[in-house]
Residue frames as qw, qx, qy, qz and C-alpha x, y, z in Angstrom:
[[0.229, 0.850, 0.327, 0.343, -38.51, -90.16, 31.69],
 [0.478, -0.853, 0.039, 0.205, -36.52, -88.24, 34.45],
 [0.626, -0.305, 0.449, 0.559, -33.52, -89.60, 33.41],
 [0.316, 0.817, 0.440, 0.197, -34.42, -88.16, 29.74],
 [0.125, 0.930, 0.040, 0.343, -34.49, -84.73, 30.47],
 [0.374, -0.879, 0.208, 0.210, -32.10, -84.51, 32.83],
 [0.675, 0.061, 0.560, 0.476, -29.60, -86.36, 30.00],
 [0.434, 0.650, 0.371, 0.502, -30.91, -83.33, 27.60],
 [0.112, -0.993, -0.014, -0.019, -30.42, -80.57, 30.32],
 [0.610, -0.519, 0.393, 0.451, -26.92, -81.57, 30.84],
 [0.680, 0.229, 0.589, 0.372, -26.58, -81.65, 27.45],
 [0.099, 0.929, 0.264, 0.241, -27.71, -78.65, 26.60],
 [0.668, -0.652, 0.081, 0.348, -25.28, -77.33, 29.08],
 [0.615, -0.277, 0.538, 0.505, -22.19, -78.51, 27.84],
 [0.567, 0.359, 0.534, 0.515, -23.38, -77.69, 24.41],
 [0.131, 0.964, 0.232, -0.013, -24.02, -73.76, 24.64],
 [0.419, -0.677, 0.356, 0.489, -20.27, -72.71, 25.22],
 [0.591, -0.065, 0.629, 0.501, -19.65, -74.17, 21.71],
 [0.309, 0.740, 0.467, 0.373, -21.96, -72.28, 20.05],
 [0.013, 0.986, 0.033, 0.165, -20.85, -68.64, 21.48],
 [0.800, -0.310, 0.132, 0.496, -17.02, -69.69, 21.48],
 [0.524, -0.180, 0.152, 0.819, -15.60, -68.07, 18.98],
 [0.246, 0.910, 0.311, -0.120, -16.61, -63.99, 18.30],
 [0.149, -0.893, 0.239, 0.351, -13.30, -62.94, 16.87],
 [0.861, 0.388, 0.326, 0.049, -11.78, -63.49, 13.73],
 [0.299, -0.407, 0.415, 0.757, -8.42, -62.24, 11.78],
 [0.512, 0.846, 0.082, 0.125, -8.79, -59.87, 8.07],
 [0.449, -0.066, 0.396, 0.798, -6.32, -59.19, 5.79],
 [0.428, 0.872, 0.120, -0.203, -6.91, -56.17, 3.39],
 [0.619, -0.126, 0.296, 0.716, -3.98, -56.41, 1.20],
 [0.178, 0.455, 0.261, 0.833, -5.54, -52.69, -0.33],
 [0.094, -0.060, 0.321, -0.940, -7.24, -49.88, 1.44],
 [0.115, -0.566, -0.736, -0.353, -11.08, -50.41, 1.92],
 [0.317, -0.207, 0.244, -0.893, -13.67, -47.93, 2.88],
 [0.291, -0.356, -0.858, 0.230, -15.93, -49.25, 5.84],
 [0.136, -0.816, -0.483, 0.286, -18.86, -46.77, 6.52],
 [0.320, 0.899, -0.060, 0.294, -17.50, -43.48, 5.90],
 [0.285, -0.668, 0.598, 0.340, -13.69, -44.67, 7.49],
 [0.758, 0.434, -0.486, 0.040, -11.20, -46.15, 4.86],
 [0.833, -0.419, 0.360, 0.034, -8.91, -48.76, 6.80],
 [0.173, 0.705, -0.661, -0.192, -5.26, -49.13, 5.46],
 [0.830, 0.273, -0.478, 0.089, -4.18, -52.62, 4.19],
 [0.294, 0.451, -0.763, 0.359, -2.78, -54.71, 6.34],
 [0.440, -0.144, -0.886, -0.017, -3.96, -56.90, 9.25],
 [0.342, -0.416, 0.065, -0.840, -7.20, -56.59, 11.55],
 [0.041, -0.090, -0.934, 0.344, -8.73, -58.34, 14.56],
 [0.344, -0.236, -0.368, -0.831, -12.65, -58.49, 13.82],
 [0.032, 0.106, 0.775, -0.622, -14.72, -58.84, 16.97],
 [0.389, -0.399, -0.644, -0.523, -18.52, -59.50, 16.88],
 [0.159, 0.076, 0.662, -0.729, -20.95, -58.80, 19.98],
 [0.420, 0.273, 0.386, -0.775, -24.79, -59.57, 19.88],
 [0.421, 0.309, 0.851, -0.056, -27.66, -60.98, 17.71],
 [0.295, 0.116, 0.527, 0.789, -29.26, -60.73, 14.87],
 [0.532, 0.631, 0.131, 0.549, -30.14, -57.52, 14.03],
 [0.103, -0.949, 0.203, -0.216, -28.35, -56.04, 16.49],
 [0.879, -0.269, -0.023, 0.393, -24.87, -56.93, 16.41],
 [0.066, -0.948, 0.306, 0.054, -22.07, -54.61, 16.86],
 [0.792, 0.306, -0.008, 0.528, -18.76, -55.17, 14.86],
 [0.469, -0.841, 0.195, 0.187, -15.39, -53.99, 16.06],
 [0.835, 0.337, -0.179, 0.396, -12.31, -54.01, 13.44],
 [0.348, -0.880, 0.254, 0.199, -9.26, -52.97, 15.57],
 [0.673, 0.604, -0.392, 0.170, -5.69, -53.10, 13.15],
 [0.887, -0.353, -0.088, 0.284, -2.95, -55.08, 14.67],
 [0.185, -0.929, 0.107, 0.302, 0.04, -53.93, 16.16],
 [0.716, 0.620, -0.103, 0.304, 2.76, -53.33, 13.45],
 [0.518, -0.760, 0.322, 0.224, 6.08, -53.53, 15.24],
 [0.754, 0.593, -0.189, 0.209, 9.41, -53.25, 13.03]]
């Protein structure tokens, strides 16, 4: 029985990183949208997540546009 749980704590372990890997996500807008009361120009964003539901805080930040 020892062996058991200590076979599910390890498990557990190893298995939480996988679930809170990835909080960050490319967007396209290939038109303007309005988000709250900004509009956001077309064109490419990094969307970043933080927290649980129902308090999670969103972050779009626009990549950099280098010509």
């Amino acid at each position: 029985m020892k062996r058991f749980f200590a076979f599910a704590f390890i498990l557990a372990l190893v298995s939480i990183p996988a679930f809170a890997a990835n909080k960050a996500a490319p967007v396209r807008f290939s038109s303007a949208v309005t988000v709250g009361s900004s509009t956001l120009l077309a064109g490419d964003y990094k969307l970043t997540y933080d927290g649980t539901a129902p308090n999670v805080h969103v972050t779009l930040v626009q990549k950099d546009v280098s010509h």
